[in-house]
C-alpha positions in Angstrom: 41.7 -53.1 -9.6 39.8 -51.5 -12.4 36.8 -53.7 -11.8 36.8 -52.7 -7.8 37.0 -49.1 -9.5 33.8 -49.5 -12.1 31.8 -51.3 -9.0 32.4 -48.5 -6.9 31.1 -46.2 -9.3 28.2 -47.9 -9.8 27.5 -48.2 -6.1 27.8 -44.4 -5.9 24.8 -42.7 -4.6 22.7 -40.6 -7.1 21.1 -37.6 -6.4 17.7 -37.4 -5.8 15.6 -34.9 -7.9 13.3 -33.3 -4.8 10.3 -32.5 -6.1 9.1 -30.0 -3.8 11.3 -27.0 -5.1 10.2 -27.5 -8.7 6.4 -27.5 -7.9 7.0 -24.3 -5.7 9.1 -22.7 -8.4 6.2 -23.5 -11.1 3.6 -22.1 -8.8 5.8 -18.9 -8.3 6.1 -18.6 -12.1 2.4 -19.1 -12.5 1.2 -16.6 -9.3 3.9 -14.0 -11.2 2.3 -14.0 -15.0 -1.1 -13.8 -13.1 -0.6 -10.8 -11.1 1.6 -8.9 -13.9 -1.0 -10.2 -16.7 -3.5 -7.0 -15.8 -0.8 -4.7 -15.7 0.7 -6.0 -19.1 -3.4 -5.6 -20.1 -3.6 -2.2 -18.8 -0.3 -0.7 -20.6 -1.0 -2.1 -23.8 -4.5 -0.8 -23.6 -3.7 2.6 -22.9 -2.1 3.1 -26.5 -5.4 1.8 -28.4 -8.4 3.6 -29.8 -11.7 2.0 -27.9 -12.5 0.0 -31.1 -9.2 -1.6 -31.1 -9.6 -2.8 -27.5 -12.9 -4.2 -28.1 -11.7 -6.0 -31.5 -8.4 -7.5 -30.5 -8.0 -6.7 -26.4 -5.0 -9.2 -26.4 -3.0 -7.9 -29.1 -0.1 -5.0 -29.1 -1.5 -1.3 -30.4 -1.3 -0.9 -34.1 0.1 2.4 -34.0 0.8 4.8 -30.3 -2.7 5.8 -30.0 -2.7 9.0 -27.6 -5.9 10.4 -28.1 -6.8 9.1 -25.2 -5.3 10.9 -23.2 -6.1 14.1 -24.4 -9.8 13.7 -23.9 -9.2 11.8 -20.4 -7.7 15.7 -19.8 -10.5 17.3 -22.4 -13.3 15.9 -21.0 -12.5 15.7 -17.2 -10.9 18.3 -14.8 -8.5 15.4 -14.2 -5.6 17.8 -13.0 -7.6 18.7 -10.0 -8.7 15.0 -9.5 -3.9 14.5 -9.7 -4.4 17.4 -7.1 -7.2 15.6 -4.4 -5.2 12.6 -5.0 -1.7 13.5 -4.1 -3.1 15.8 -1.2 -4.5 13.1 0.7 -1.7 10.6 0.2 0.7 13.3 1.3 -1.2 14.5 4.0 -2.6 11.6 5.1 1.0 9.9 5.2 3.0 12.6 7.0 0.3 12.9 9.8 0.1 8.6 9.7 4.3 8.9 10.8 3.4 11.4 13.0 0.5 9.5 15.0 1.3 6.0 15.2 5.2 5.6 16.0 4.2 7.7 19.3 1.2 5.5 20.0 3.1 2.1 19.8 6.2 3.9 21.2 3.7 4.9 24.1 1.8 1.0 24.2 5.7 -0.6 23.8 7.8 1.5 26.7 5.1 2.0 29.1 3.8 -1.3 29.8 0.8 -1.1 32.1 -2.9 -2.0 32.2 -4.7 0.6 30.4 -1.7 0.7 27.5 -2.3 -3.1 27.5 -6.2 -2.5 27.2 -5.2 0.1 24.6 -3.6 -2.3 22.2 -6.4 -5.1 22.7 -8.5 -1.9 21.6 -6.5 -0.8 18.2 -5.8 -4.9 17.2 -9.5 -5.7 17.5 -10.4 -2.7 15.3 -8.5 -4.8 12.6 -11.5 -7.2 12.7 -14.3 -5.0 11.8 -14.7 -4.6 8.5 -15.2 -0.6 7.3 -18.8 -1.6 5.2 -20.2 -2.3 8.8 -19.7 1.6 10.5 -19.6 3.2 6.6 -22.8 4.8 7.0 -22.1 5.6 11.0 -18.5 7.6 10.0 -20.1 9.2 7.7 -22.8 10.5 9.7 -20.7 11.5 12.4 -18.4 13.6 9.4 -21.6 15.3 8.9 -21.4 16.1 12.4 -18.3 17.5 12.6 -18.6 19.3 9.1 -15.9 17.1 7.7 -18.1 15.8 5.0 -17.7 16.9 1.8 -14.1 17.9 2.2 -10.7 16.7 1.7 -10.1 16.6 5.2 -12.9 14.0 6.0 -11.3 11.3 4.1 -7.9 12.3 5.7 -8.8 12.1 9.4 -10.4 8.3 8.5 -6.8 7.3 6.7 -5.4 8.1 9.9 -7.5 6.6 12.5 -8.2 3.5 10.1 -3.9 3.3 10.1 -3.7 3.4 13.5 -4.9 -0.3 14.7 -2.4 -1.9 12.3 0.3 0.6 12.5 0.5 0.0 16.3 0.9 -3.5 15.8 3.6 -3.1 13.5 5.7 -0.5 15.2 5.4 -2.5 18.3 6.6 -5.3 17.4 9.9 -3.5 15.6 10.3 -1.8 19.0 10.6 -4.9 20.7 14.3 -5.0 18.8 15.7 -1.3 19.6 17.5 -1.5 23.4 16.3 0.8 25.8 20.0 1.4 26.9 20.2 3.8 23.7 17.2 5.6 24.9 18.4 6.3 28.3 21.3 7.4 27.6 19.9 10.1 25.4 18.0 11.3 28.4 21.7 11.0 30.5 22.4 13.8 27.7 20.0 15.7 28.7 16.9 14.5 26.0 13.2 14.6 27.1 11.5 11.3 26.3 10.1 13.7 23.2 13.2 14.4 21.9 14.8 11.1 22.7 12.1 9.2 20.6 12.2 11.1 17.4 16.2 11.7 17.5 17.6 8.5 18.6 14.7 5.7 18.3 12.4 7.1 15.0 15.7 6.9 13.4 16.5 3.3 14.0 13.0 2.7 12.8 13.3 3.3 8.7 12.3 -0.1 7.5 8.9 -0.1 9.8 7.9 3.3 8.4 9.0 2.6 4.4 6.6 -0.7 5.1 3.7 1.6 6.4 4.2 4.1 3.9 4.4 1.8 1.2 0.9 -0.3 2.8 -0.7 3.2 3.5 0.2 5.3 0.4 -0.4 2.4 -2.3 -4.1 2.3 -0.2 -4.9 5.5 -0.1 -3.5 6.4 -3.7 -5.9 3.6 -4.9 -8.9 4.3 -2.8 -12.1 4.3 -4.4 -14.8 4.7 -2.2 -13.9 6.6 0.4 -13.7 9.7 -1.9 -16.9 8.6 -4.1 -19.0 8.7 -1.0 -17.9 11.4 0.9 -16.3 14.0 -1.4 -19.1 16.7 -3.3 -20.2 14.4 -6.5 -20.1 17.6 -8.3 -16.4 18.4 -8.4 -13.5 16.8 -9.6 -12.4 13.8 -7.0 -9.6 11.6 -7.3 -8.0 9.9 -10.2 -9.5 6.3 -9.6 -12.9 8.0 -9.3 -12.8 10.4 -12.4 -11.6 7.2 -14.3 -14.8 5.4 -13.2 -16.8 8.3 -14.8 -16.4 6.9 -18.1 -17.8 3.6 -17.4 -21.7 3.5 -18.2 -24.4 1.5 -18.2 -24.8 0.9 -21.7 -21.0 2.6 -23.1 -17.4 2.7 -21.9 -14.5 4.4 -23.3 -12.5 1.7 -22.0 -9.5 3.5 -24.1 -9.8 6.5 -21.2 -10.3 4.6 -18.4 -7.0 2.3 -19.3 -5.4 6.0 -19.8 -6.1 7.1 -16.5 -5.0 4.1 -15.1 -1.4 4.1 -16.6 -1.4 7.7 -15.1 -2.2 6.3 -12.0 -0.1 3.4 -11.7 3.3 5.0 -12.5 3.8 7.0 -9.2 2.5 4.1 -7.3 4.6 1.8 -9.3 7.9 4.1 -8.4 7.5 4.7 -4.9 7.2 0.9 -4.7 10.1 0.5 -6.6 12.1 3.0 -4.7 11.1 1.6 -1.1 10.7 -2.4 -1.8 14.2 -2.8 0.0 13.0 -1.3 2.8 9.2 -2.5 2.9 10.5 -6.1 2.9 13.0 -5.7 5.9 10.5 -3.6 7.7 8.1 -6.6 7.4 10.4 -9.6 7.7 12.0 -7.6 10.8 8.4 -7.1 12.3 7.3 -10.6 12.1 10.8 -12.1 13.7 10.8 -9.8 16.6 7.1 -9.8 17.4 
């Protein structure tokens, strides 16, 4: 009996070690310390003198260096770049939620030809890269008196949202049952009032993902506002930080300053919507 019982555990099957989720799991790990690596860069910086960075770029500060950042504030008008900044990633956002949910809204409900030739329109936008009209939008700003001002960069954000907005907002909409909407309008609801009291509602993770997209792009925009705000005033953050890189000198200890100032909002609103950016774009994908 207790040989029958040592065969059979001999005979038992082992386990086989599967490969495949280790070499993801190492590749994750790798992708992970890649992408935070220039952050971890970046903070540490941002509490050296210039002459520490350059001698030992690796290595953690000495001592909290913050000189920095009083001449990042000495030297530049770098409250009024915090100013252009945040106006036209407010700005640009509110009037982005206000645009596009009613153009996919309009595309998704009222299915005919011309909405049909509207969305082939907006998703082959997505294909043209902006270096290729640059110099035509720019020249039709000047037209319009737009260049030069915060609102030229603001009315760009928006159109350039819309194509890929659309998409995503349409296919979220393809979930949310029409029954809800009718019977608002049973009630007594306009299509208006229907959409942003019953449907924009049921839409929160599709506009935290587009905020998110949007508002980390426009916070981090570069040349948009070197080319068409005036070059002498203050512009944005990511552009005042780009004034201390020369040809021949750097104060690489400002310009890892102004970055840390910069990266903490984005970092928070990130933070604060991840939840919902992730379901907004897992729910997209499965229902389009």
């Amino acid at each position: 009996m207790a040989t029958q019982t040592v065969q059979a555990t001999n005979t038992a099957p082992k386990k086989k070690i599967k490969i495949a989720p280790i070499v993801c799991f190492i590749v994750t790990v790798l992708l992970a310390v890649l992408f935070v690596y220039p952050v971890y860069f970046a903070v540490i910086s941002a509490f050296k003198s210039n002459g520490e960075i350059l001698k030992a770029p690796l290595a953690f500060p000495t001592e909290m260096y913050l000189q920095n950042f009083k001449d990042l504030f000495a030297k530049t008008d770098f409250f009024t770049a915090i100013w252009h900044t945040v106006f036209l990633t407010v700005v640009s956002e509110v009037l982005i939620i206000l645009v596009v949910p009613l153009s996919a809204y309009a595309i998704e409900r009222h299915n005919s030809k011309a909405t049909k030739f509207v969305y082939a329109y907006f998703t082959a936008g997505m294909m043209i890269p902006f270096h290729l009209y640059m110099f035509p939008l720019f020249k039709e700003m000047k037209v319009f008196h737009i260049y030069g001002t915060l609102w030229g960069p603001v009315i760009c954000y928006i159109a350039g949202s819309v194509a890929f907005g659309t998409l995503l907002y349409t296919s979220f909409l393809k979930g949310v049952p029409i029954d809800i909407e009718e019977a608002a309008k049973i009630d007594g609801c306009t299509e208006f009032k229907a959409f942003w009291r019953v449907v924009f509602p049921l839409l929160g993770p599709c506009t935290a993902s587009l905020v998110v997209l949007n508002g980390l792009g426009i916070w981090n925009d570069f040349l948009m506002p070197y080319l068409a705000l005036p070059s002498n005033q203050a512009k944005t953050i990511t552009v005042a930080v780009y004034s201390f890189v020369g040809q021949y000198t750097a104060r690489w200890d400002i310009v890892f300053a102004g970055t840390l100032i910069s990266l903490v909002p984005a970092l928070i609103i990130y933070v604060s919507l991840q939840k919902y950016f992730v379901k907004g774009i897992m729910s997209g994908a499965a229902k389009g």
